[in-house]
N, C-alpha and C positions, 0 to 999 in steps of 0.2 A: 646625581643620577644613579650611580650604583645602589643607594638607600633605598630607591623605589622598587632598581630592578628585586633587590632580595624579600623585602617588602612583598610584592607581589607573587614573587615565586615562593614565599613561605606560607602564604594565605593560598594559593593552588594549588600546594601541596596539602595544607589541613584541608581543604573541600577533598579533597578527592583521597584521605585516606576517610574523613567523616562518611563518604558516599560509601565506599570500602568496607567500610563495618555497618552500617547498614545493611547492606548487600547480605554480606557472610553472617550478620545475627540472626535473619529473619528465616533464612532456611535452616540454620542449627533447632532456631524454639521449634519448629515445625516436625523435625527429627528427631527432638527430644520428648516427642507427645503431647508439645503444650499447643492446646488448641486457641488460633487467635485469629481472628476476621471470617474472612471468606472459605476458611478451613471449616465453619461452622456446615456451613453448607454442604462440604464433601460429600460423598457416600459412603457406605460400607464397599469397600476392597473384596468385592464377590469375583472380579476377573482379573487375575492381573497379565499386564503383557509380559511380551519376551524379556524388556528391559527391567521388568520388575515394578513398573508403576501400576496406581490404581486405576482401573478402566470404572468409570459410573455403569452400571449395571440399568439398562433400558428397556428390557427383555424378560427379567425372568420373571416368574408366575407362574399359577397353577391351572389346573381347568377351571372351565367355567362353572360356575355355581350359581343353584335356588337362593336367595334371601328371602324373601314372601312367599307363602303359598296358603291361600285361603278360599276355600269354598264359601257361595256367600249363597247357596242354597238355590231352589229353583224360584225363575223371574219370568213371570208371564210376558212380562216388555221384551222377553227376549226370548222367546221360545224355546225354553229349558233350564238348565243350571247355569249360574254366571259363576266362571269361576277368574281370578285374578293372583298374577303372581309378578316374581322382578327377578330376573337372571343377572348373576354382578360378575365380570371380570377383571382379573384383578392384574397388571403387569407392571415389570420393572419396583424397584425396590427404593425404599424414603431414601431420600426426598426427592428422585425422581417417577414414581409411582405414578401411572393412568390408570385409573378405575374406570369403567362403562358397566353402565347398569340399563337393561331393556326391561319397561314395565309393558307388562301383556294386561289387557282384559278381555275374556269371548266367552261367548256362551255356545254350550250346546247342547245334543240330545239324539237320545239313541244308543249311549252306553259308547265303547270304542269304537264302535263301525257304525256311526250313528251320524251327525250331520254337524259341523260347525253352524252357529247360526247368528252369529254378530262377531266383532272383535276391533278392536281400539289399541292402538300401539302407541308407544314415542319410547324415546330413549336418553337419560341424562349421563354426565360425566363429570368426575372430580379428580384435582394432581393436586400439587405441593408445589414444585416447578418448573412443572412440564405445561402450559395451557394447552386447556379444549376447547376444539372448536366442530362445527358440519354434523351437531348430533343427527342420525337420521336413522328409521326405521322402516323397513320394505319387505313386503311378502316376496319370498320366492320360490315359494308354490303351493298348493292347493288354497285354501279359502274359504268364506262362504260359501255354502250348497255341498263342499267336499269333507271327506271324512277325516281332514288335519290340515294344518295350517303351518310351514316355514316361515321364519318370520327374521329376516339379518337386520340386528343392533348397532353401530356402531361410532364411532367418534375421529375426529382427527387431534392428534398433541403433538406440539413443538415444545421440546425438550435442549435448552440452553446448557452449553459446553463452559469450559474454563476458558476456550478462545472466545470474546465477547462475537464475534461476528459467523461463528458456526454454529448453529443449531440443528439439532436430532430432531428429524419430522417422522412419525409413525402414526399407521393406523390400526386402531383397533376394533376388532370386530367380533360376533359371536351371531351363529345360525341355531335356532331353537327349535324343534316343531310340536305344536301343541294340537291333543287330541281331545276331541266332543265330551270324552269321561271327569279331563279336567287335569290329567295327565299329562306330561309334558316331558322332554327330552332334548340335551342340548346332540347338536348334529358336527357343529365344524365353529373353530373359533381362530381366532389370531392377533 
């Protein structure tokens, strides 16, 4: 009977210093810069806390910006100039980056103080490990008949933490307003 007890107690003792350096290896490669697993994933260390860790950066980015803008000349279907362009915002940093992009098309005439006289909206969005979802596009304010057009882009993303069961929900948004000449300017974004 004693054979077993030490038996046993020498085999629970190799598990559990085996568990023991496990443990202590896997944060050492980590701190030694060796990248391995789900470290691939990390982010760049744009924030860090008080404690010194990395905070994922969810947030930063620049203003909004023009990607397209192209006069497509005057169009009788649309009584005046059609002109067509895509506003991109850009937030939070790889690989958790939200992109939203709002594509405009409108025509108009009359020069700046002249009349919108059509306009077609939507808005798409791209991440790495943030999903999108709720693209939507909506006038808020002027229009057709008026001499400009506000026009809010925006998306929703759920952006996944290092704790599997907390997730980063943000949205983002971007207000435009576009003028009859073909001109456009962004107003308010987030």
């Amino acid at each position: 009977m004693q054979t077993n007890t030490k038996w046993a107690a020498a085999t629970a003792l190799a598990a559990v210093a085996a568990v023991a350096v496990l443990l202590a290896a896997l944060p050492g490669a980590a701190r030694a810069g060796e990248l391995a697993g789900d470290e691939l994933l990390a982010p760049n260390c744009v924030v860090e806390g008080d404690s010194g860790e990395c905070i994922p950066d969810y947030d930063s980015g620049g203003a909004v910006v023009r990607d397209e803008s192209s006069s497509l000349g005057f169009d009788a279907s649309c009584s005046g100039s059609r002109y067509r362009q895509v506003w991109h915002l850009h937030r939070g940093t790889w690989p958790y980056n939200q992109e939203t992009y709002l594509h405009v098309t409108w025509c108009g005439k009359g020069g700046r103080a002249g009349t919108i006289t059509y306009r077609t909206m939507w808005t798409t969005h791209n991440g790495n490990l943030c999903s999108g979802s709720g693209d939507y596009a909506n006038v808020v304010s002027g229009g057709v008949g008026y001499s400009q057009i506000t026009i809010e882009g925006g998306a929703y993303f759920a952006c996944p933490t290092a704790i599997p069961w907390v997730t980063i929900h943000k949205h983002r948004w971007m207000q435009i307003r576009f003028f009859p000449d073909g001109y456009s300017t962004a107003v308010a974004w987030g």
